[in-house]
C-alpha positions as CSV (number, residue, x, y, z in Angstrom):
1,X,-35.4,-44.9,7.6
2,X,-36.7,-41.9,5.4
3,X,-37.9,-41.9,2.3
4,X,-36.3,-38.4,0.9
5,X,-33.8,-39.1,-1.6
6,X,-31.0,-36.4,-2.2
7,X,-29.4,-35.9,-5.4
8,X,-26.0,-37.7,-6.2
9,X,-23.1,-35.4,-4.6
10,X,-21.7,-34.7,-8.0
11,X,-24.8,-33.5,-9.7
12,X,-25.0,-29.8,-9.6
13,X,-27.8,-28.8,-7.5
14,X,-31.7,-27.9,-9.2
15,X,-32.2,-24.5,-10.0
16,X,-35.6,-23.1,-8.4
17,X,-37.5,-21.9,-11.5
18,X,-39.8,-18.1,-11.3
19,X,-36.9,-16.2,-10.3
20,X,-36.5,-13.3,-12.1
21,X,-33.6,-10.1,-11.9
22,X,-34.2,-7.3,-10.0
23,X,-36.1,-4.2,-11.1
24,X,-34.2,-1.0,-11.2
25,X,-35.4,1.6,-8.4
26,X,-37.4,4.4,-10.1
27,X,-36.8,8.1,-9.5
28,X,-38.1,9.7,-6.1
29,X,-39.8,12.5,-7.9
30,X,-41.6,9.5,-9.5
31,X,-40.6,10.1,-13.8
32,X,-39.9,6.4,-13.7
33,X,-36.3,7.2,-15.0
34,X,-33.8,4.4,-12.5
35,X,-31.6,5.7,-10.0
36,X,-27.5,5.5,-10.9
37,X,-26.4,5.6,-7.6
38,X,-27.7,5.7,-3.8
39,X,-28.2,9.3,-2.5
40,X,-25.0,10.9,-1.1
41,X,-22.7,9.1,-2.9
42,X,-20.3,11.3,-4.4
43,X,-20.2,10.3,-7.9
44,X,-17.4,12.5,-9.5
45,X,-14.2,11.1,-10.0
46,X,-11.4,11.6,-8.0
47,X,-7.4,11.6,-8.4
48,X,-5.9,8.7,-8.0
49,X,-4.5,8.8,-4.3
50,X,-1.7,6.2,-4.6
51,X,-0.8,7.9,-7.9
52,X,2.9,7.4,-8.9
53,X,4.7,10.8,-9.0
54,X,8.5,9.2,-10.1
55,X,10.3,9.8,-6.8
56,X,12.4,6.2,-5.7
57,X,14.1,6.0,-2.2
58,X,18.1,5.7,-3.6
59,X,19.8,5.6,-0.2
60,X,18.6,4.1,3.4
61,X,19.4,4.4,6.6
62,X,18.2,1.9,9.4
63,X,18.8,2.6,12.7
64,X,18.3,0.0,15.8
65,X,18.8,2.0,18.9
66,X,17.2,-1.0,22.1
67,X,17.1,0.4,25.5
68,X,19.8,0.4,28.0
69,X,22.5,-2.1,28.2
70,X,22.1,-3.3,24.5
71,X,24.4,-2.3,21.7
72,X,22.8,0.2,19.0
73,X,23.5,-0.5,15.3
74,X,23.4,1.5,12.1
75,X,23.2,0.4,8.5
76,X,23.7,2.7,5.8
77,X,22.3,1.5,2.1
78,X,22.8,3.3,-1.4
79,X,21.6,2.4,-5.0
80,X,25.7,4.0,-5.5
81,X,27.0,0.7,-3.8
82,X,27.4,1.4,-0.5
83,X,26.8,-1.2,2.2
84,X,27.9,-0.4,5.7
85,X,27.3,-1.9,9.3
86,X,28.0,-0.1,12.4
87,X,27.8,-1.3,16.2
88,X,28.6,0.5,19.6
89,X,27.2,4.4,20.4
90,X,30.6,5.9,19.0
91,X,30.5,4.0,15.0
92,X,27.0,3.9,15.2
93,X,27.2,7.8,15.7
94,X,30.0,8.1,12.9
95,X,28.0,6.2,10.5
96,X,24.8,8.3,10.9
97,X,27.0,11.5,10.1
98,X,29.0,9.9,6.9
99,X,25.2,8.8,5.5
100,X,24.6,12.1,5.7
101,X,27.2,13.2,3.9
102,X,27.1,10.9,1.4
103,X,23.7,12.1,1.2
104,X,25.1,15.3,-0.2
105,X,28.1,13.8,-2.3
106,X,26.3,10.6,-4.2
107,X,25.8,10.8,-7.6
108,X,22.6,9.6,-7.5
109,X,21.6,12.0,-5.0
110,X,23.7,15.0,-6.1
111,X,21.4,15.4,-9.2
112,X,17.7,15.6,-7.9
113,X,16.1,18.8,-8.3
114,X,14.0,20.6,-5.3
115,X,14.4,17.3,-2.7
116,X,12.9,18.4,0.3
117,X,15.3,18.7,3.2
């Protein structure tokens, strides 16, 4: 059996005393004045990359084209209302030309100024 007692499981652990925080780095020309940050880090601040510039998708189109043999579908999605489903080549087709259409004719579309093409 050993003698070595550990402390009860819900007792935090001891704390080792003489620890003490670390010293800032000085200078390498040696003034003694710390280091901010580690060399080559850029340090100016950029823009934001994931900045918000106000543009919201308002109309969707999801197209699910499977290889041979296998039915295509098309569904066409606008903040206007419109919901439509369309399966087989032919509708599938159709629907992909009406979204764009509608594209042109929405309300919600109609009024945006300099949308890229």
């Amino acid at each position: 059996m050993s003698t070595h007692q550990h402390p009860p499981a819900n007792s935090p652990a001891p704390t080792p005393t003489g620890i003490s925080p670390a010293d800032p780095a000085l200078a390498t020309d040696g003034s003694g004045a710390p280091k901010v940050v580690a060399e080559g880090v850029i340090s100016s601040v950029r823009p934001d990359p994931h900045a918000d510039d106000g543009r919201r998708p308002v109309a969707w189109l999801h197209i699910v084209a499977p290889g041979r043999g296998v039915t295509p579908s098309v569904r066409s999605w606008c903040q206007c209302g419109r919901d439509l489903f369309a399966a087989g080549q032919a509708r599938a087709l159709a629907l992909i030309t009406d979204h764009v259409q509608h594209r042109t004719l929405c309300p919600l579309l109609g009024s945006q100024e300099g949308k890229a093409a």
